[in-house]
C-alpha positions in Angstrom: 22.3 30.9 -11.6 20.0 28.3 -13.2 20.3 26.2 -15.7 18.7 23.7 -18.5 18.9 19.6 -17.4 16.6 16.7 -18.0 13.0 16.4 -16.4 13.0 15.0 -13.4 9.4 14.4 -12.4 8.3 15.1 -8.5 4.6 15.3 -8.5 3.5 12.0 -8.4 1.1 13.0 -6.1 -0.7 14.7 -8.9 -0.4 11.6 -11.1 2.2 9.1 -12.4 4.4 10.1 -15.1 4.2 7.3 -17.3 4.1 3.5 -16.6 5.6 1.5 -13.9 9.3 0.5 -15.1 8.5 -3.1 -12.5 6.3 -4.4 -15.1 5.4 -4.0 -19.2 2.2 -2.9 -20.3 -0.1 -6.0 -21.8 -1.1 -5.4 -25.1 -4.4 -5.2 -25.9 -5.8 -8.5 -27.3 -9.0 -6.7 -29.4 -11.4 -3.5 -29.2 -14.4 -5.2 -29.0 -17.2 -4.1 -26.4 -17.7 -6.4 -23.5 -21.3 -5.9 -24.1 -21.5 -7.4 -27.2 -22.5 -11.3 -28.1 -19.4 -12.2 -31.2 -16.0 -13.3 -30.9 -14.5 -9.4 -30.4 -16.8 -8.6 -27.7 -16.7 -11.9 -26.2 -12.9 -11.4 -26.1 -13.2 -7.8 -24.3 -15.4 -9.3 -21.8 -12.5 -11.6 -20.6 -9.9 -9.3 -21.0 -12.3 -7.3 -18.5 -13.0 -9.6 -16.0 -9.2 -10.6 -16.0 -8.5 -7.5 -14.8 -11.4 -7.2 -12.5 -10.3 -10.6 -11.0 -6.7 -9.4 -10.7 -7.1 -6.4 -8.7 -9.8 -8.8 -6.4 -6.5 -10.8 -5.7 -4.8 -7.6 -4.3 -7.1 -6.0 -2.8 -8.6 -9.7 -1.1 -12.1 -9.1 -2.0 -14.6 -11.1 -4.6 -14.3 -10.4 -8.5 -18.3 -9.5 -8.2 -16.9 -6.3 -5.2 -14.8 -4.5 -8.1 -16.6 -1.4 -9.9 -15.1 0.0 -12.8 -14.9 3.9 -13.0 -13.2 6.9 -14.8 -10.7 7.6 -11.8 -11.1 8.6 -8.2 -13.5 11.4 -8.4 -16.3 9.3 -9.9 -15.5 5.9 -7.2 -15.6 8.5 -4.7 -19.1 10.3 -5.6 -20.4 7.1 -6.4 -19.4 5.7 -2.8 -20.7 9.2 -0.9 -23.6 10.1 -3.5 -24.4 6.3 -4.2 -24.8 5.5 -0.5 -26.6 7.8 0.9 -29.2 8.2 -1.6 -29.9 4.8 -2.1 -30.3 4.8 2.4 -32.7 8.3 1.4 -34.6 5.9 -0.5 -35.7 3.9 2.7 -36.1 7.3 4.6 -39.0 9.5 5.2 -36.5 12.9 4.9 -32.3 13.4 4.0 -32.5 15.5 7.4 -32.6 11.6 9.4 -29.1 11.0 7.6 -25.9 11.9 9.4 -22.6 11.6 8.2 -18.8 12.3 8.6 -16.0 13.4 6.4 -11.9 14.1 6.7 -11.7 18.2 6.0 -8.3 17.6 4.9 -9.8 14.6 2.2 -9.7 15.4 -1.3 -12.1 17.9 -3.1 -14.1 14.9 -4.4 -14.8 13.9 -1.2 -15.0 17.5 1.0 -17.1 19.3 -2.4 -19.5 15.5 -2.5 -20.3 15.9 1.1 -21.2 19.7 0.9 -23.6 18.4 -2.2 -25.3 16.4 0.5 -25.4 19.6 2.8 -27.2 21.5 0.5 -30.1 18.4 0.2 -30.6 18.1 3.3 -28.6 15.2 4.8 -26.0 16.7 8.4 -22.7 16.6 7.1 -19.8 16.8 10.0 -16.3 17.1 10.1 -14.3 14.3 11.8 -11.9 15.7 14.7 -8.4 15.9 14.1 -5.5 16.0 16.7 -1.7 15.4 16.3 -2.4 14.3 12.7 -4.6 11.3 13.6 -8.9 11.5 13.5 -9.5 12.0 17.2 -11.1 9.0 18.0 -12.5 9.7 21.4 -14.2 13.1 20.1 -15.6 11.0 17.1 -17.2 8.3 19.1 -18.9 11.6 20.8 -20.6 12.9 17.6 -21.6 9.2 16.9 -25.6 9.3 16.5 -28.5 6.1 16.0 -28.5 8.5 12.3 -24.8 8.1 11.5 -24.9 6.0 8.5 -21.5 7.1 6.7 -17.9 7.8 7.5 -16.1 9.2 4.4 -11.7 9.7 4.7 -8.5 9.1 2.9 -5.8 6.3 3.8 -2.8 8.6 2.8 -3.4 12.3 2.4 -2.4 13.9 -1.5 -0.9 16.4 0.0 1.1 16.0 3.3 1.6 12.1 3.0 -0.2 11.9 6.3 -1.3 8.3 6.8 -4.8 8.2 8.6 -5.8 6.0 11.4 -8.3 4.2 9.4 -8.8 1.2 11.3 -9.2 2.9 14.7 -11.7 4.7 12.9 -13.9 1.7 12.0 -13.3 0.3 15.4 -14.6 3.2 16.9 -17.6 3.8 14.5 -18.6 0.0 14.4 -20.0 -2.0 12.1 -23.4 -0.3 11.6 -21.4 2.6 10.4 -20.2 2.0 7.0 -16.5 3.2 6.0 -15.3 4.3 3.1 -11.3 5.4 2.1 -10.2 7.0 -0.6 -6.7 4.7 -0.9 -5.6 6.8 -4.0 -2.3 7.5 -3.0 -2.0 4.3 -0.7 -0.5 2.1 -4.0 2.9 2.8 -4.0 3.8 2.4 -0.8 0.8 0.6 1.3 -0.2 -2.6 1.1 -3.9 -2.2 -0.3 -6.3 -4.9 0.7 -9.2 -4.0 2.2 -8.5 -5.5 5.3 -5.6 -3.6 5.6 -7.7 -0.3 5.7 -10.4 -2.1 7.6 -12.9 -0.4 4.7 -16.0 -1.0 3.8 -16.0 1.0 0.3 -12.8 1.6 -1.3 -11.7 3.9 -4.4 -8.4 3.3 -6.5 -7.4 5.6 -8.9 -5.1 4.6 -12.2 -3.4 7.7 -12.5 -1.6 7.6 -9.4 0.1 3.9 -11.2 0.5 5.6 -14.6 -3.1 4.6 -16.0 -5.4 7.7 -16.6 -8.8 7.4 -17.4 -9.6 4.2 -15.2 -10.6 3.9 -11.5 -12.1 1.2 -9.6 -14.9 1.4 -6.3 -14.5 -1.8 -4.1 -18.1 -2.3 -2.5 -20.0 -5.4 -1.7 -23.2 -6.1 -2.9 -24.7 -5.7 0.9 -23.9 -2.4 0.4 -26.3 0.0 -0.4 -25.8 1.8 -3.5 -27.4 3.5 -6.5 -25.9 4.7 -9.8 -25.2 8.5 -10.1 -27.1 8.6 -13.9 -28.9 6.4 -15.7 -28.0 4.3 -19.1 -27.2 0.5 -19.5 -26.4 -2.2 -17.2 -22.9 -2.3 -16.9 -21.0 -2.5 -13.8 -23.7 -4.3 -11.4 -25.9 -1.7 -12.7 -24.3 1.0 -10.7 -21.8 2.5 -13.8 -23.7 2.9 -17.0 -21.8 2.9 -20.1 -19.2 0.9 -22.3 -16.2 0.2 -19.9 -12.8 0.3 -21.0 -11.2 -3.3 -21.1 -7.7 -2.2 -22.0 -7.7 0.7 -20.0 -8.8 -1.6 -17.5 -6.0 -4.4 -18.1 -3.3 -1.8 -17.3 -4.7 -0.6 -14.7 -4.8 -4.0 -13.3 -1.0 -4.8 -14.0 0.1 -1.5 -12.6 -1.5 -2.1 -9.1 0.2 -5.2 -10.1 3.8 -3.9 -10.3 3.1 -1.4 -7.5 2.2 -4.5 -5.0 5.4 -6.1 -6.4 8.0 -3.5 -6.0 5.5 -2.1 -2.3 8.6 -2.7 0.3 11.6 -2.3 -2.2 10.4 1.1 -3.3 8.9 2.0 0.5 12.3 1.2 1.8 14.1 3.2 -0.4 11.9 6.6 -0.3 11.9 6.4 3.3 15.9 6.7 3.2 15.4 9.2 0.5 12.7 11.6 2.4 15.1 11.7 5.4 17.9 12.9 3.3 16.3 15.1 1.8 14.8 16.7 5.0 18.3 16.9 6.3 19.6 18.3 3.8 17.2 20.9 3.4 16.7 21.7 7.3 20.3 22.4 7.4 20.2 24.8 4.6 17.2 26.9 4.6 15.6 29.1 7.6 12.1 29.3 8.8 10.9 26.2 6.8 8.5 23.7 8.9 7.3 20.1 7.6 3.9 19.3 7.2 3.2 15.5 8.3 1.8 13.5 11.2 2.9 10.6 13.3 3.0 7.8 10.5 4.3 9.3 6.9 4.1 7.7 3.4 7.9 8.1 2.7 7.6 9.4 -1.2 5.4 13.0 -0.1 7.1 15.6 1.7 5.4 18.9 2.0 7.2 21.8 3.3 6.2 25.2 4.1 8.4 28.0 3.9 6.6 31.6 5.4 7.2 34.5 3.4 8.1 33.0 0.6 6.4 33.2 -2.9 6.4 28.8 -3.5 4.6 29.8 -6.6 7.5 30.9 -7.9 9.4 28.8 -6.4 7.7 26.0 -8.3 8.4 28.3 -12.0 11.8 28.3 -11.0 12.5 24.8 -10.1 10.1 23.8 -13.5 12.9 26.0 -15.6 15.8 24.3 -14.4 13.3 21.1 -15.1 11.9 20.1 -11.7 8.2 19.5 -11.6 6.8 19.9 -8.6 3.5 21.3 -6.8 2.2 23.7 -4.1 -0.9 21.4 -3.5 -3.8 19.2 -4.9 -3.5 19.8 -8.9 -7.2 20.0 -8.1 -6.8 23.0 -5.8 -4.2 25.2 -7.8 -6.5 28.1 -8.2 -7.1 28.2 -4.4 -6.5 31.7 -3.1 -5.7 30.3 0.8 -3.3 27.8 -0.3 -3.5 24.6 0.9 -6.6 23.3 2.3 -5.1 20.3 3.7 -2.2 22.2 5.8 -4.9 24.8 7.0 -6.7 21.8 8.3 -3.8 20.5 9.8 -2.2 23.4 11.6 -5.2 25.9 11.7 -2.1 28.2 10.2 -3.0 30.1 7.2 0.3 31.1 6.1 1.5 27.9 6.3 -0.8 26.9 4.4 -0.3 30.1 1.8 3.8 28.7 1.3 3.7 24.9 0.5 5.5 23.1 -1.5 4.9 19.6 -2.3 7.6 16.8 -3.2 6.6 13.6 -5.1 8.1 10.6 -6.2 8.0 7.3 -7.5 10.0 4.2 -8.1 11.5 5.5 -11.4 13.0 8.0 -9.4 17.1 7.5 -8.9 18.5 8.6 -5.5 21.1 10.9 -7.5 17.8 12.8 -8.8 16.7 13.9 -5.6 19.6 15.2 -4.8 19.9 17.4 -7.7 16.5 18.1 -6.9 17.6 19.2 -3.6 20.6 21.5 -4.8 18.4 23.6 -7.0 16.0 23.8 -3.8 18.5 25.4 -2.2 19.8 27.7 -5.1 16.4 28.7 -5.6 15.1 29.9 -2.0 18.2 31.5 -2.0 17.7 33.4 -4.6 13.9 34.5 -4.0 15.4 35.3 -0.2 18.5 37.5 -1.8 15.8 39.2 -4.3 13.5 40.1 -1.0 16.2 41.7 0.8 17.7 43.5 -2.2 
């Protein structure tokens, strides 16, 4: 029934697979350290702050308001962590801090707030309804002691696309915000007006950089570093940073911003055909997503079947795609985002999650989508036999 073919990659969700095909990498101009007074180190440094200037540009913030990271996890515990210990700081006791977090966010986010939790500070869940934060319950757990509001723009998982700037508007300005806009880049514009954001985390992996993240914070904001070591990064990110890493991580939020509408245009054409297709194929399959979508995620759920499996067989035929988070694969009760979403937990035991980026061809998916079908056919025949 199956058979051998070419990898088509469908978890870009997860990660990129490789570098964006809108723009080449830059070579590396030297491997000096951007610390360092001679000619190598003085050439890192602008390499450095060419990227840090470039992403600035994009995201319409000062140079000085970029913060160099390892990736998402680290902006994002720098942003909850960094925050509210540097407002501790001021306080007589964690216990006068109060602050508020998407339970569908990812685990750096949800696992970084329980960390406050269990020092003292009231963590809270924002209110979801119809796949938006409720804003008119939120304004309701407001408090004079809500310092933080912590959520993503476009969920991993389900490709929901939260109502960020409601959000602000309804938590003001003495409430700082802060988005996780990891999976925004392909497909949203990415300033932080957009987002109406106070603190923002990029991630290079989900362009095709690993290793490489950046937190978007002004200096107003209060913040503290997570460890201690040199000065680099205002401070706030001790150790050498990475200027090549940096430079393609700069030119692949670049080529994202560059090919934004092209690709969004096309996925959206893409994730409706595939839906179709699929809708009119298989039984008792629902799809997970809320009123606006990012076009290139599509999460299904399909009771009663094993989707781990499903996945195996889809990988041997060479499909790779995901139940959930690559960060949440060991999870017994599936996905935490769809349990979140639709307080069903078997829905949320039998996801499957489709991922794509611009390097994908239309002719792909639809492959993709034949071998779908073949294979729920087959785990439904093998159930019944």
């Amino acid at each position: 029934m199956f058979w051998k073919k070419k990898r088509t990659y469908l978890d870009t969700a997860a990660g990129m697979n490789g570098p964006s095909p809108r723009r080449s990498w830059l070579r590396p101009r030297g491997g000096g350290n951007p610390s360092s007074p001679h000619e190598e180190g003085r050439q890192a440094k602008r390499m450095l702050e060419d990227a840090r200037t470039s992403i600035a540009r994009l995201v319409e913030v000062q140079s000085d308001d970029v913060i160099f990271t390892s990736g998402a996890t680290e902006s994002n515990a720098l942003a909850i962590l960094g925050h509210v210990r540097a407002l501790s700081s001021l306080e007589p006791r964690p216990s006068n801090l109060h602050v508020l977090y998407l339970p569908s966010a990812h685990v750096s986010v949800v696992e970084n707030m329980k960390l406050l939790g269990e020092h003292g500070v009231e963590v809270e869940a924002l209110p979801i309804k119809d796949g938006r934060v409720d804003c008119k319950k939120l304004k309701e757990l407001l408090r004079p002691q809500t310092k933080l509001v912590a959520m993503d723009a476009v969920c991993g998982e389900t490709g929901i696309i939260w109502n960020t700037r409601e959000v602000k508007q309804t938590i003001g300005e003495d409430v700082f915000l802060h988005v996780d806009a990891s999976q925004a880049s392909l497909t949203e514009k990415i300033s932080r007006a957009h987002f109406d954001a106070d603190l923002l985390t990029f991630d290079g992996s989900k362009v095709g950089v690993r290793g490489v993240g950046a937190l978007i914070a002004h200096r107003t904001i209060p913040l503290v570093p997570l460890y201690r070591g040199g000065g680099q990064e205002r401070k706030l990110r001790p150790g050498s940073e990475a200027p090549e890493l940096a430079q393609k991580f700069a030119a692949a939020l670049g080529a994202a911003a560059a090919g934004r509408e092209a690709f969004r245009t096309s996925a959206e054409r893409e994730r409706t055909r595939l839906i179709e297709i699929i809708k009119n194929t298989v039984s008792n399959i629902r799809i997970n997503e809320g009123r606006a979508q990012a076009p290139n995620i599509l999460n299904l759920s399909l009771p009663g079947r094993d989707t781990d499996y499903l996945v195996a067989l889809l990988d041997e035929v060479g499909f790779a795609v995901s139940t959930r988070s690559a960060c949440e694969t060991d999870s017994e009760e599936g996905s935490r985002a769809v349990l979140t979403l639709t307080g069903d937990p078997e829905r949320a035991r039998s996801t499957l999650r489709i991922s794509w980026g611009p390097n994908i061809r239309p002719r792909e998916l639809t492959h993709f989508a034949q071998a779908l079908l073949r294979a729920v056919a087959f785990i439904d025949n093998s159930s019944h036999g």
